[in-house]
N, C-alpha and C positions, 0 to 999 in steps of 0.2 A: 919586682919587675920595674924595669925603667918604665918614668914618669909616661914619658911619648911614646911610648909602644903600649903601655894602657890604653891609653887613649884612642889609639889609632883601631885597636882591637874594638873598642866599645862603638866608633864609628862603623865598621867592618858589620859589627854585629846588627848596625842599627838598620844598616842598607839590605845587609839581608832580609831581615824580618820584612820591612816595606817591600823590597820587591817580592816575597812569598806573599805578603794579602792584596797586591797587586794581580801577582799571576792567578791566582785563587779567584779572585773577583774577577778578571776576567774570563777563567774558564766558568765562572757559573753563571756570567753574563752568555757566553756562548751555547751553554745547552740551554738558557732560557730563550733563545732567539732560533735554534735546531726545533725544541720543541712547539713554538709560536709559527714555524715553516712548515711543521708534519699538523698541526690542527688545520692553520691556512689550506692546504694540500687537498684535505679530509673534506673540508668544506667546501673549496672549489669542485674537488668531486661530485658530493652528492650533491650540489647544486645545479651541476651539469646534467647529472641522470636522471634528477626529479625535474629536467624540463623538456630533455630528451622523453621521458613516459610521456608528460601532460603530452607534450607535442605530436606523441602519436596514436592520442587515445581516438577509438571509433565510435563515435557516438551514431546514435538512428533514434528513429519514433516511429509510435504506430497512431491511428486513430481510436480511440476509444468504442465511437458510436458505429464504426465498422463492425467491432465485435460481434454486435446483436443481429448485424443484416448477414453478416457472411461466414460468422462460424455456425459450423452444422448444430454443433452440441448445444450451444449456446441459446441457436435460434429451435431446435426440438423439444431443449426443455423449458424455453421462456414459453410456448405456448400452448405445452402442456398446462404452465400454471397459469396463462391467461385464462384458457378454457376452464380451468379451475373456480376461477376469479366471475366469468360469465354465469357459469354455473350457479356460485355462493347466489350473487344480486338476482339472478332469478327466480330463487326458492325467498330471496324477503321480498322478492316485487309481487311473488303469487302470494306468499300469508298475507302481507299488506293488503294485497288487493280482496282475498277471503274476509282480514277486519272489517275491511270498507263493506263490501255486500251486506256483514252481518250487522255492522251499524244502520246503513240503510233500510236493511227490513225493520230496525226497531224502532226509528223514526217515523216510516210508513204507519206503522201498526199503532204506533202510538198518538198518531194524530189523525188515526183514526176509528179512535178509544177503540181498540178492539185487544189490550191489553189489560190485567188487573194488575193491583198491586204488585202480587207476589212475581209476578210474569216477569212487568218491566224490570222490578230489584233483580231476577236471576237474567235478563238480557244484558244489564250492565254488569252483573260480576262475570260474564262470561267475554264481554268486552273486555275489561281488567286485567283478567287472565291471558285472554289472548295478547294482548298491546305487551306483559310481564312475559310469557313467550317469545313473541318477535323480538324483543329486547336481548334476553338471554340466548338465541340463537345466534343473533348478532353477533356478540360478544363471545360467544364461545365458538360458533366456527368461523368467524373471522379473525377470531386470533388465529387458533391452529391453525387458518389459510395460511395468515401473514408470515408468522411462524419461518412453514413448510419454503415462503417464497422467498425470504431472508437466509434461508438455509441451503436454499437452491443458489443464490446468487452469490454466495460465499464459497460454497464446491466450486463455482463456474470461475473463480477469480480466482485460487488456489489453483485452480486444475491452469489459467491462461498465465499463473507464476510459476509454474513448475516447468512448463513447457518452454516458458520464455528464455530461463536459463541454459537447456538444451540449445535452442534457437541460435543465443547468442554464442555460445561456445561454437557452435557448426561454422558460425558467419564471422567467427572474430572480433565479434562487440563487446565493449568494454562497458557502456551504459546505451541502456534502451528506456528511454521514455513515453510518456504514454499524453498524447494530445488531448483534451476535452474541450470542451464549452465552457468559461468561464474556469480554465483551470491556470497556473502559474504562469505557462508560457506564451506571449501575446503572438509569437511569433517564429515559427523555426520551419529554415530552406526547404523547400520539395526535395531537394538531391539527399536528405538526410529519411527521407519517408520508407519506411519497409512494409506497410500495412498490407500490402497484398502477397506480397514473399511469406510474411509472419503469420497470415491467415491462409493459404496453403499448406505449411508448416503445423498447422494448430488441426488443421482439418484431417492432413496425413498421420498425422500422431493418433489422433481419437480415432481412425478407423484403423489402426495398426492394435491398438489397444482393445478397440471392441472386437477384430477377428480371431486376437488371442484368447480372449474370455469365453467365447462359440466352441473354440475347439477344446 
């Protein structure tokens, strides 16, 4: 092969090759910049949706301390176990006050020697006994009170979470909060308040519920 047609060939061949890792690189620059437009894309989406939801989330609250004055169920069984409660402290305010009598008569008696030996020793072991009594009644039905009234007020809070979620599905709420005294929120609008729609609601439901169980 002539000198210069070698040559010219090897040049020929050189420009090809560069311009193939030319076009090559830039076609892989291009799907890297396609696929950098479809992630961007993606993102601007669901940044748009996730502020579209927050934007039109319905939030409400109820008062807490409403509960106890205006739900029926609430307020039936809270004084069922008050009366409970009344009940307990008046059966240790009558033994106590039975100790005290029986102390008193053995102080009387006693100073005014009209007691022996044996007499006064079985007055105080029966004080003893009695004081080891009042104690253990204490303690054992006032636990089962407490028990019974910890037990009550856990139904009552399950039963006002089960129904809540009802509530809100009916009303289209997304969160319902619950206002206390001393709880997280210093501060949230009247126009957000549902407590008296939501205790209507709690009160129709529990009489929906008890006229099913009747029949």
């Amino acid at each position: 092969m002539n000198p210069l047609n070698h040559y010219k060939l090897i040049v020929m061949l050189k420009n090809i090759v560069s311009f193939s890792l030319l076009f090559f690189g830039l076609l892989a620059c291009s799907e890297d910049v396609k696929n950098v437009k479809k992630l961007k894309v993606k993102v601007d989406h669901e940044l748009k949706t996730s502020k579209k939801t927050n934007g039109n989330l319905k939030i409400a609250f109820y008062h807490q301390d409403s509960m106890k004055l205006y739900f029926k169920y609430y307020k039936e069984q809270d004084s069922i176990f008050t009366k409970k409660n009344i009940d307990f402290q008046n059966k240790v305010a009558s033994k106590r006050k039975s100790m005290e009598s029986y102390y008193m008569n053995f102080m009387r008696r006693a100073q005014n020697n009209e007691l022996s030996q044996v007499e006064s020793e079985a007055y105080q072991r029966n004080l003893q006994n009695q004081e080891a009594e009042l104690i253990q009644f204490q303690e054992t039905e006032g636990g089962r009170l407490e028990g019974e009234t910890l037990k009550m007020y856990d139904e009552i809070s399950k039963k006002i979470n089960n129904f809540s979620a009802k509530f809100c599905e009916d009303r289209g709420i997304d969160i319902l909060l619950v206002q206390a005294v001393g709880g997280q929120f210093n501060y949230i609008s009247d126009q957000l308040d549902v407590t008296d729609d939501f205790i209507d609601f709690l009160n129709e439901s529990q009489l929906s519920i008890e006229n099913e169980l009747k029949k």
